[in-house]
N, C-alpha and C positions, 0 to 999 in steps of 0.2 A: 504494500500500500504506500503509496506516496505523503510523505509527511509536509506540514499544511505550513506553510511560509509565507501566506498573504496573510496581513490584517484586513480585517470588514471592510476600512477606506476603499486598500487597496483593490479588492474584490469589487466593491461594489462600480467602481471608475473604471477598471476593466470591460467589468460586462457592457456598462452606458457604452462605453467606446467601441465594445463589439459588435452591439445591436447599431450603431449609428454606423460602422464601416459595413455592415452586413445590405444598412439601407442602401445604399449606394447600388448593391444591385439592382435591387428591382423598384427605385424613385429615384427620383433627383439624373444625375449625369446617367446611371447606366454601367457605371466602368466595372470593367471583369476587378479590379484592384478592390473592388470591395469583400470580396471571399478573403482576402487577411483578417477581417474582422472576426473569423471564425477561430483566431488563435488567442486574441486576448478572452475572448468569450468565453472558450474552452476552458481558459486558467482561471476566469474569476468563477466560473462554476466546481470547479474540481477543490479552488482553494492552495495548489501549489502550482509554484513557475520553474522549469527547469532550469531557467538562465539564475533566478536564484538561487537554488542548490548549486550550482557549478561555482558560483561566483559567493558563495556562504554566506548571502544575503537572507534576511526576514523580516517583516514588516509587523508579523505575528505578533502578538503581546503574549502571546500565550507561549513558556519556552519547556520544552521535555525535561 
């Protein structure tokens, strides 16, 4: 299982930002570049970032 490296903030400003790069498909310009929205989304829903494990980053308040 993947251990949880986002705070709530930072989760919750993910997903806004995934669901709003997500809209770019299908409103607004159109442009295929909005399926990246699909990766901050993934992490503020799961709760962990790979690039912060790699990089021994946490935003978490919560520590094991």
């Amino acid at each position: 299982m993947l251990k949880r490296n986002e705070g709530n903030l930072d989760r919750v400003l993910r997903i806004i930002l995934g669901l709003v790069l997500l809209s770019l498909v299908f409103i607004g310009p159109m442009t295929p570049w909005g399926w990246v929205g699909i990766i901050p989304l993934a992490t503020g829903l799961i709760g962990s970032c790979p690039i912060y494990s790699i990089l021994g980053l946490s935003t978490c308040p919560i520590k094991d």
